[in-house]
C-alpha positions as CSV (number, residue, x, y, z in Angstrom):
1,X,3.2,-97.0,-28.9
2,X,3.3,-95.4,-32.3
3,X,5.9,-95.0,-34.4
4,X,7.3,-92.0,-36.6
5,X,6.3,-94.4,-39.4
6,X,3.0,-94.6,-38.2
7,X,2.3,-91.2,-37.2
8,X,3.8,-89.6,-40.4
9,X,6.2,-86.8,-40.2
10,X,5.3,-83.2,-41.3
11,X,8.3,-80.4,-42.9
12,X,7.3,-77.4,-40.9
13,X,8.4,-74.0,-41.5
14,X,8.9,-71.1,-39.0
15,X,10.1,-67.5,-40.5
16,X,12.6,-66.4,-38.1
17,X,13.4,-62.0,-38.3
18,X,17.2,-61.6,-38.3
19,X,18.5,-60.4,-35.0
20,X,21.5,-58.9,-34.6
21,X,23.1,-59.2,-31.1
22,X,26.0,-56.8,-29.4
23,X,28.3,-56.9,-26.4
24,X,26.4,-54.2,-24.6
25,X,23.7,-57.0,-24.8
26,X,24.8,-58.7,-22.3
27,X,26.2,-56.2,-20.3
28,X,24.9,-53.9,-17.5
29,X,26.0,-50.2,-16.5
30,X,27.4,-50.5,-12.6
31,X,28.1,-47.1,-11.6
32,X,30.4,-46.6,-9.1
33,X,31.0,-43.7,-6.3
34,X,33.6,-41.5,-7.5
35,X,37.5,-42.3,-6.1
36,X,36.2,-46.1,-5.7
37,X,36.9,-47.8,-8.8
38,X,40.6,-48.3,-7.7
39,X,39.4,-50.1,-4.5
40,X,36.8,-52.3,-6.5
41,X,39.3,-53.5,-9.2
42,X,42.2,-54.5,-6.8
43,X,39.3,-56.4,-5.0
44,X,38.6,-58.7,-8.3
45,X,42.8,-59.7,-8.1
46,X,41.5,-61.9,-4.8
47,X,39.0,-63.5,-7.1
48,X,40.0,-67.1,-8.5
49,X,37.7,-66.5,-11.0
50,X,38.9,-63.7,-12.5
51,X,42.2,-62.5,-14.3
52,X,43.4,-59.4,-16.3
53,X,43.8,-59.7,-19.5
54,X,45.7,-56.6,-21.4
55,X,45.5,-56.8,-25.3
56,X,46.1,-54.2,-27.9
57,X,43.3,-53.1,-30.4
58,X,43.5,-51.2,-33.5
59,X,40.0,-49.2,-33.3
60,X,38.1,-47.8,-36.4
61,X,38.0,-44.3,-34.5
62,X,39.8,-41.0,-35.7
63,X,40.0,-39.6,-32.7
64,X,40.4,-40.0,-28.9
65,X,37.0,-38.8,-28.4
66,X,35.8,-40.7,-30.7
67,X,37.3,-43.8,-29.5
68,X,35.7,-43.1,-25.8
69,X,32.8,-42.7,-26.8
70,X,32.7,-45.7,-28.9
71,X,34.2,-47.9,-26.7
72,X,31.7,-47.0,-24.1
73,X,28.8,-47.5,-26.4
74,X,30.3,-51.3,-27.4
75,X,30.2,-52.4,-24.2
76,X,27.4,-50.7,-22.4
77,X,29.0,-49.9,-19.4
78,X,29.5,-47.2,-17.2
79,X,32.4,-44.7,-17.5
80,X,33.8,-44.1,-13.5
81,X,36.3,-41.8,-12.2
82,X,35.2,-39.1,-15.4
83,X,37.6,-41.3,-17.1
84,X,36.0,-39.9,-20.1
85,X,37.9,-36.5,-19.8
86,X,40.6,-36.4,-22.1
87,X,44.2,-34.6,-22.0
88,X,44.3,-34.4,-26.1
89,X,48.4,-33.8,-25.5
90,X,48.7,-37.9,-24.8
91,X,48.8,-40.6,-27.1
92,X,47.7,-42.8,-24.2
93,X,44.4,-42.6,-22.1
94,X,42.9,-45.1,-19.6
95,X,39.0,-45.8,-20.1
96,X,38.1,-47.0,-16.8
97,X,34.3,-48.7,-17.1
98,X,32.0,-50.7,-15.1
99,X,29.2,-53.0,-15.7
């Protein structure tokens, strides 16, 4: 059996183009019949597997619209319920996705 000795070794070198990766990568849009997403979401609380997680954010967006649409785009997903409609008088708005 040879060795590495006797075989020699060779430096080799590969170029390699930068890649740049994302969340919405990795992510697929499910979409959802309308007035489901409620029933689909309490169904993942009887998964072992899965838990909620609630975090707060600060985003890089000026607006509420902004901030749907960019959130949507992050993650790839699909917006359900037309949680994408917003009431511009609240401070708070709930992005429902799936994917």
């Amino acid at each position: 059996m040879d060795t590495e000795e006797e075989i020699g070794s060779y430096e080799e070198d590969y170029a390699v183009q930068d890649v740049q990766l994302q969340t919405s990568d990795f992510i697929t849009p499910d979409i959802l019949p309308t007035g489901q997403f409620k029933d689909f979401w309490e169904s993942l609380g009887s998964n072992p597997k899965v838990a909620e997680l609630v975090s707060t954010f600060q985003m890089p967006f000026k607006t509420m619209e902004d901030a749907v649409e960019g959130v949507t785009r992050l993650f790839g997903m699909a917006i359900c319920e037309k949680s994408n409609q917003i009431n511009v008088t609240e401070k708070i708005h709930n992005l429902l996705l799936a994917g």
